[in-house]
N, C-alpha and C positions, 0 to 999 in steps of 0.2 A: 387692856383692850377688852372691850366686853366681848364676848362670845355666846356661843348659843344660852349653855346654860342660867347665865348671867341673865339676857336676854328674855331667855322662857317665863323665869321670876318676875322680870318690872313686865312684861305683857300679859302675865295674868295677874296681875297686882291693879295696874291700870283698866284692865279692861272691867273688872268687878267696883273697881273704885270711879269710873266714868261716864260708860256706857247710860244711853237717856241723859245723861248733863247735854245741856246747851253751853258752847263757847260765850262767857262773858266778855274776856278782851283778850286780845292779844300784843304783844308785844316782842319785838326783836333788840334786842340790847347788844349784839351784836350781829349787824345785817350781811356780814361780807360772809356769815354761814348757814342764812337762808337764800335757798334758792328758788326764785320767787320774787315777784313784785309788791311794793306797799298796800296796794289796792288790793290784791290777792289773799298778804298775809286778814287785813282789815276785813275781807269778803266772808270770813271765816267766824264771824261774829254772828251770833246766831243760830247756826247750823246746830245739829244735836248730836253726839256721839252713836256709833251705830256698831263699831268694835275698834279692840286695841288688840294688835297680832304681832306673832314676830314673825318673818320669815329672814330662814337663814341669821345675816348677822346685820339684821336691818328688822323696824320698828314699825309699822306701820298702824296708824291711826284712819278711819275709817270716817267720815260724817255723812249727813243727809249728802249733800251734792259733792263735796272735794274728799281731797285727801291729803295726806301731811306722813311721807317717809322719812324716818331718819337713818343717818348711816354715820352712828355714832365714831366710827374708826378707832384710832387709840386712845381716844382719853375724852372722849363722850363718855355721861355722866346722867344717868334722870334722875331725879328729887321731885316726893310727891310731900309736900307742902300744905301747914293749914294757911288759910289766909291771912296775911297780915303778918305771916312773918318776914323777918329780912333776907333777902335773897344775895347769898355768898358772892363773892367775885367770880367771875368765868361765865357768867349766864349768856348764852346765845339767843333766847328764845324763853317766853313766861307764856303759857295758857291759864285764864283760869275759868273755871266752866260754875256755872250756877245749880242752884238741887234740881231733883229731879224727883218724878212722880212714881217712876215702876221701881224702884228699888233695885236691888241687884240682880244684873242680868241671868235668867236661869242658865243660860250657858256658862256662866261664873266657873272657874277651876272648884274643884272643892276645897283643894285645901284655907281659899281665900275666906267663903264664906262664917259669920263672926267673926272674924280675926279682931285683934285690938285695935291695929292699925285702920281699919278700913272705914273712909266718912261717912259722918252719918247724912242720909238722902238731903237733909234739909238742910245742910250746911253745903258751900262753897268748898271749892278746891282751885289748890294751885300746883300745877307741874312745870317743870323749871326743868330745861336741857342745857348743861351747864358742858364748854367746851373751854379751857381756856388757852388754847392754843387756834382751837378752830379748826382742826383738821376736821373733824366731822362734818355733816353736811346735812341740811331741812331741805327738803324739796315740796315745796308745793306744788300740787298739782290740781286744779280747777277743772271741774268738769268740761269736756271738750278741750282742752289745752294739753297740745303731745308735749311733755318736757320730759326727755330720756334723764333715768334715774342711771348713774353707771352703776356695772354689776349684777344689776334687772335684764338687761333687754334679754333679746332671745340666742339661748346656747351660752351667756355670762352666767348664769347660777343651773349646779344642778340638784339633785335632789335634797331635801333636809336629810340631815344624820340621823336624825330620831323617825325623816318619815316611814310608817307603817307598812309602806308599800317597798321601802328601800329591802328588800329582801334578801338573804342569805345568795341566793344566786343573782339576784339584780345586781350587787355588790360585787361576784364573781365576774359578770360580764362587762360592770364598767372598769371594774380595776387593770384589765387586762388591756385598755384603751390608754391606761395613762404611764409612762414611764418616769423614770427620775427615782430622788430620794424618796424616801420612806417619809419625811418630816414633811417637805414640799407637797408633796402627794394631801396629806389630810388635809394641808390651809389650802388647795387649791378649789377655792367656790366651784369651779366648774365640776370636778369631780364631786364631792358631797359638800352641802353649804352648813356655816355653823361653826365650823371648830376654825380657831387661830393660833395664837403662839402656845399659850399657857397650854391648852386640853390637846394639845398635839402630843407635846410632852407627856403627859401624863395616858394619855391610848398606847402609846410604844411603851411606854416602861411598864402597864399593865399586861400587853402583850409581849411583854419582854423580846423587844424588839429595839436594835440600835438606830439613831433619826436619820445615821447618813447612808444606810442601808439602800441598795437599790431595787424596786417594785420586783423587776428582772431574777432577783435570786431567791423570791420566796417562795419558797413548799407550799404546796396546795394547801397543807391545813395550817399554814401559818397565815396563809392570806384569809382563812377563815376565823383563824383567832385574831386578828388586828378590826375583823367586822365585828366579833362578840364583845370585846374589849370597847371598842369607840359604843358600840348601844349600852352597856353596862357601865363605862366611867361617867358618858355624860349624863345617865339617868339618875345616877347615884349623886355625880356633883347638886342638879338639880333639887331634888329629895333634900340635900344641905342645908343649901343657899334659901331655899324655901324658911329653915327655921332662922337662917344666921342672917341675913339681909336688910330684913324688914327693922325700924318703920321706915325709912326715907328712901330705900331703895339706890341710893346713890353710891352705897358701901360697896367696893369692891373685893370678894373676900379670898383670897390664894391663897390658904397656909394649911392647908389641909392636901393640898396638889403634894408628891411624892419625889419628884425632881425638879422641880422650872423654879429658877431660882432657890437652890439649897446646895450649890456649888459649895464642896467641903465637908457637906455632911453627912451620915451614914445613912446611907440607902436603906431605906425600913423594912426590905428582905431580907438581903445579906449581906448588911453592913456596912460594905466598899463604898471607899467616899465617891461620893458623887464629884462626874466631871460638870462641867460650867465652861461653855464657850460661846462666839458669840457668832454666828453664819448670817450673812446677807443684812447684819444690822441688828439679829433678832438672839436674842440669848436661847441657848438651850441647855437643857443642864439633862441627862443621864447618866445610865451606870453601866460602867465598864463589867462590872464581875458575874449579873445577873441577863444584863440585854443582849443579843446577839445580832 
């Protein structure tokens, strides 16, 4: 499942790599995962890129007059493509935008700027949102045209985990609003948006914290280390995936995560095999010897 981190990368990857392109065509290769009309997706031809954002664990592409969300779910995929290459099985969805005259956006991330990866102005691109299940979902949305994105509307998502404003007591005053598990807690968008199976994982065992843990038994500065912990794991994921990702962007990269999926193996603190179970559908893997 992508997640923020994941996320952060192909949105500033794209958005340096897009930004000023005009849509050349588009294409739905598989329609039952846009949402959206033919004439809609087609309206989109021409328009120019204006920014490529993430919010939370959705994608958002920006033009002159529309917009275009995606909510990649579990096994949404983007691929940034030269032209003319062959496009893999699973494609939901082909953009391909034409050069452009301003070059890259000065709002550009830095770390994008020269990269190898990145085309050059006077050449074509092709982005490819490759689902092949379909669970994820394109939403087109047309100037003037209400179509509820779910997850979006108002009171479904709350702050991003990285955002700057999410603050050490901000943190303190929503957490006390939400009960349950420890594990439920982080994937719940409405609490902070962004983190899902894999980096849920991986915040508890950083904060040496067990997932089925309830909100209800944490010490004050436990609840403070599970905030420091989610700003420091997913900045650092980020920081990673930044050098391990690129060129295509479609690589999903988990092996560098601590517990999620490594049921068996020795916990890289203190050794104790890691447990591996599976709640509400979703694996979780921690350590019995270090998390409490």
């Amino acid at each position: 499942m992508p997640e923020l981190p994941d996320l952060a990368v192909v949105a500033d990857a794209l958005h340096a790599s897009l930004t000023g392109r005009p849509v050349a065509s588009a294409r739905a290769l598989a329609p039952l995962a846009v949402r959206g009309t033919p004439a809609e997706l087609e309206a989109l031809v021409g328009q120019q890129v204006a920014s490529v954002a993430r919010a939370g664990k959705y994608l958002d592409l920006d033009l002159d007059r529309d917009r275009v969300v995606v909510n990649p779910m579990l096994t949404g995929r983007f691929q940034l493509a030269a032209r003319g290459e062959k496009a893999p099985s699973g494609v939901a969805l082909e953009l391909v935008f034409g050069p452009r005259a301003i070059g890259v956006p000065a709002d550009a991330a830095p770390w994008t700027r020269g990269a190898a990866w990145l085309p050059g102005d006077d050449a074509p691109v092709t982005v490819r949102y490759r689902d092949p299940t379909q669970m994820g979902k394109i939403y087109l949305l047309p100037a003037g045209v209400e179509r509820p994105v779910p997850g979006r509307g108002p009171g479904e998502m709350g702050p991003d985990a990285l955002d700057p404003d999410l603050s050490l007591d901000v943190w303190r005053d929503r957490i006390r609003k939400h009960p349950g598990e420890l594990k439920n807690l982080l994937r719940n968008q409405t609490f902070v948006a962004g983190i899902g199976n894999a980096y849920s994982d991986e915040i508890l065992w950083a904060a040496r914290l067990l997932p089925f843990r309830k909100r209800s038994t944490l010490a004050p500065e436990e609840v403070d280390e599970l905030y420091r912990s989610t700003r420091s794991v997913l900045t650092d994921a980020i920081a990673l995936l930044r050098k391990r990702v690129p060129p295509t962007f479609e690589k999903q990269v988990r092996d560098h995560l601590s517990t999620h999926n490594k049921g068996g193996e020795a916990c890289p603190r203190c050794g104790t095999r890691i447990t591996a179970v599976t709640a509400g559908g979703f694996p979780t893997g921690f350590c019995r010897g270090c998390q409490r």
